[in-house]
N, C-alpha and C positions, 0 to 999 in steps of 0.2 A: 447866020454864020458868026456873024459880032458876037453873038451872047454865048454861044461855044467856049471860046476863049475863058471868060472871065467862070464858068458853068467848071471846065476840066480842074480851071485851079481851084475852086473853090472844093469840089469833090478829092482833089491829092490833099489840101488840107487839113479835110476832115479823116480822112485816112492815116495822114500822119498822127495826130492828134490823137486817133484811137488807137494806133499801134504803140502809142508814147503812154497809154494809157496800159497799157498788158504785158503782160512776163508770162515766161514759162519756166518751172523747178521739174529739174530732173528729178528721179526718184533717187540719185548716187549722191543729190548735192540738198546742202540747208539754203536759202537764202536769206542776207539782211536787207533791210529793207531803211534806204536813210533818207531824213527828209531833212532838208538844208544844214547835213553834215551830220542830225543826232539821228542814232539809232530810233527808230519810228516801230520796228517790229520786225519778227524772226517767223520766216516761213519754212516751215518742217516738207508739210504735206507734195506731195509734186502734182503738178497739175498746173491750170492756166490762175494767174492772179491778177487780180487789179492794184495800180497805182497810180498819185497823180501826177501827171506832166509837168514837168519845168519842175516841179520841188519836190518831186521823189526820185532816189535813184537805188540801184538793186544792185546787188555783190553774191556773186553767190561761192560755196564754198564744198572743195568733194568734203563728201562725207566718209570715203571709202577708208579701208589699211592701208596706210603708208608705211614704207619703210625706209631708217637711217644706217647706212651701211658707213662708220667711219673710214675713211680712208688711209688713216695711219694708224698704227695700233697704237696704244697707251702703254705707260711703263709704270708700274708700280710698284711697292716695296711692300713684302712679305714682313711674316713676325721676326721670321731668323734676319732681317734686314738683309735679304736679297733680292735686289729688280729679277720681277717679269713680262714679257709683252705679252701685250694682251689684245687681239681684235676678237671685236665685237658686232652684234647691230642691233635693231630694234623694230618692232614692229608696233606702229601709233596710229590713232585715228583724232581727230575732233569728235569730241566731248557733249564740247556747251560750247555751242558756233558764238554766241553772244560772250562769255567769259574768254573764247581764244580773241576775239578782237576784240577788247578791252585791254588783254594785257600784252598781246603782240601787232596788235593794230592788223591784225589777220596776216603776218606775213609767215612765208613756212618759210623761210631760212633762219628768220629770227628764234622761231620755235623748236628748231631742230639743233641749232647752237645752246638753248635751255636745256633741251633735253641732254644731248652730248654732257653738257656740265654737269646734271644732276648724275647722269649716270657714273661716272668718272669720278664724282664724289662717295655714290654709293659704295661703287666696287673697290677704291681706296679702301674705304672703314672696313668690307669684308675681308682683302686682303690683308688689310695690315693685324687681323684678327688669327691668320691661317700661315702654315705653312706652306711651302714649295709644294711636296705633295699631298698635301690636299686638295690646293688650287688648280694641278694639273689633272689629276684623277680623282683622290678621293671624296672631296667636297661640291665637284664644279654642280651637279645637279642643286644642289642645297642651297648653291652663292646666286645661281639664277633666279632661283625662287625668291630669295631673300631681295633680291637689287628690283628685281620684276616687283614686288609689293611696295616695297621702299620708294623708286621711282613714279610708280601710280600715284599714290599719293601724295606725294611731291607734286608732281605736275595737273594733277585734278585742280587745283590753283588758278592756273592758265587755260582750264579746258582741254587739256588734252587726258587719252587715255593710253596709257601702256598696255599693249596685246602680251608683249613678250619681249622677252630679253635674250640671245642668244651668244655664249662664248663659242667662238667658230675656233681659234686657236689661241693653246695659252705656250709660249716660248720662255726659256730663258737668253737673256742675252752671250754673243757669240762668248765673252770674255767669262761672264759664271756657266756655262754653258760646258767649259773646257776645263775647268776645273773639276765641276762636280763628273765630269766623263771620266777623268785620274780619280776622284777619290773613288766612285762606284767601281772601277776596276782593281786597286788595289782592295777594295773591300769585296772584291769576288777574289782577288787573287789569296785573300785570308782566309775567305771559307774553302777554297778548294783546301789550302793546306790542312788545314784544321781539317778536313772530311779524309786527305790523302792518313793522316798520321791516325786518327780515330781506325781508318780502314786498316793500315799494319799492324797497330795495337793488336785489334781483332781477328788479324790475320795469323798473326802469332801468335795469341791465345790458343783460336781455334786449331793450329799447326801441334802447338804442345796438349790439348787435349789427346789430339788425335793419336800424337806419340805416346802419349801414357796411355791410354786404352789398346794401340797395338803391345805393348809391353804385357799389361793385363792381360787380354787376349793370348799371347804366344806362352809366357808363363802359366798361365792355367790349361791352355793347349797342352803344353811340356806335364806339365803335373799329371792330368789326365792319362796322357801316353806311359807315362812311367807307370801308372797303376794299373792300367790296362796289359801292356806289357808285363809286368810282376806277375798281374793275375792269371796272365797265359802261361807264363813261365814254370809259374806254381802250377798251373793242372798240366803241366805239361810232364812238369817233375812227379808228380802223382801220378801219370797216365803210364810214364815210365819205368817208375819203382813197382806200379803193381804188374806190368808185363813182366820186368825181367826178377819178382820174384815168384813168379810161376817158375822160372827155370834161371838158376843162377849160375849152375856149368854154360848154358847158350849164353847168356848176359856175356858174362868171362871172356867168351871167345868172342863175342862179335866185338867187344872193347878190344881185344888182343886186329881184329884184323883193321880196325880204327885206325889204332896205333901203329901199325905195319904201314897204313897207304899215306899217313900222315908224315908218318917217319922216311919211308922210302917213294919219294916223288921224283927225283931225277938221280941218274946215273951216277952224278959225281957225291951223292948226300954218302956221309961215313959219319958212323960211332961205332966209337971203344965200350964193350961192356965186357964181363964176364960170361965167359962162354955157360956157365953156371944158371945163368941169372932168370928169373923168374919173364924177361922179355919174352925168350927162346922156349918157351913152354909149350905152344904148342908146334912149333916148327919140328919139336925133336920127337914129341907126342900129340899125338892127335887129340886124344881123349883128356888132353891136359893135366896130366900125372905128375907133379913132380919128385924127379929124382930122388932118390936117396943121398944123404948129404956124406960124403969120405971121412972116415976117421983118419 
């Protein structure tokens, strides 16, 4: 039973000792591997590894996407020298697990305040190269690409890798923000006028075309009728002259009884003629004879 005792401790020992001896690397993570402080060696593979006891120690590091989502936006100065806000973020990994702890001593906050700075420098130089709106609509795909390549390379340095660069919002601030609201409304309240005056111009145009074609129109109307008219007139006068010169006593008299219903339409109409007179011609003869004249 005595030898139990010293048997248990001897076997926790050697347990210890072999557990002090083995690591395990996830497949998400690199490990380093340091032996009395220097870098000894960088484990990729994941699996069970060996190290020695008491003078090796392991660190291990994700290897996964990370992302920096600044927490304040940045203010930058455009070509026209007008600030804009600007949030952002970023999506990074580690690189070269050995080159990120060399120049950041493996810490991710130090590396994410790097990255912050480089970006911030980038997007400066693109902004200060663009306009207002470029930066809000028209460029912003083209400024990611550009800051996303810009910053990779930059930071490959340190071992990190830039996945992507994201503008989530580009603002102006409240104070240019209210201005450029007056000047873009006066500059719609210009094109409306400008569109209002363009459209009467054209409205009146269009008004006096209209009125000079109805002119046209009703005078050549008029002209047409007149001729047509004439032309009835005229066979009308022909259609007449050759009836009533088949018979020129009937002619005579039917103008005689014309002129009787024309002349005597109501009760009170009087004329003075000579009882003589070629009116009374057939009143006094039938056959429309006239008289013999008195010596």
């Amino acid at each position: 039973m005595r030898a139990i005792g010293p048997l248990i401790a001897a076997l926790v020992a050697v347990l210890l000792v072999i557990s002090g001896t083995l690591f395990t690397v996830d497949q998400r993570y690199n490990a380093i591997v340091f032996q009395l402080g220097e870098i000894k060696d960088v484990v990729s593979a994941p699996g069970l590894h060996f190290k020695w006891p008491m003078l090796q120690n392991v660190r291990q590091f994700d290897m996964r996407i990370l992302s920096y989502d600044d927490p304040e936006p940045l203010r930058f100065i455009t070509s026209e020298k007008k600030p804009v806000l600007v949030d952002s973020f970023v999506m990074w990994r580690i690189k070269d697990v050995k080159q990120f702890y060399i120049s950041v001593r493996g810490d991710e906050f130090a590396a994410t305040t790097r990255i912050r700075q480089t970006i911030s420098d980038s997007l400066q130089a693109e902004f200060g190269r663009r306009t207002v709106h470029d930066v809000v609509s028209g460029q912003r795909d083209e400024i990611m690409g550009v800051v996303r390549d810009k910053v990779d390379q930059e930071l490959r340095r340190i071992g990190v890798e830039i996945v992507d660069v994201r503008l989530k919002r580009v603002d102006l601030p409240q104070e240019v923000s209210e201005s450029v609201y007056r000047r873009m409304e006066s500059e719609r309240k210009r094109v409306a006028n400008e569109l209002r005056s363009t459209g009467a111009a054209e409205a009146e145009r269009i008004r006096a075309d209209a009125d000079r074609q109805r002119e046209v129109i009703l005078a050549e109307a008029y002209r047409d009728a007149q001729k047509t008219k004439g032309e009835g007139d005229a066979k009308a006068t022909d259609i007449y002259a050759k009836a009533f010169s088949q018979n020129p006593e009937f002619y005579a008299f039917y103008r005689s009884l014309e002129a009787y219903r024309s002349t005597f339409r109501g009760k009170n109409d009087l004329m003075l003629l000579d009882p003589d007179s070629s009116f009374f011609r057939y009143f006094k003869d039938p056959a429309g004879r006239q008289p013999a004249k008195k010596k």
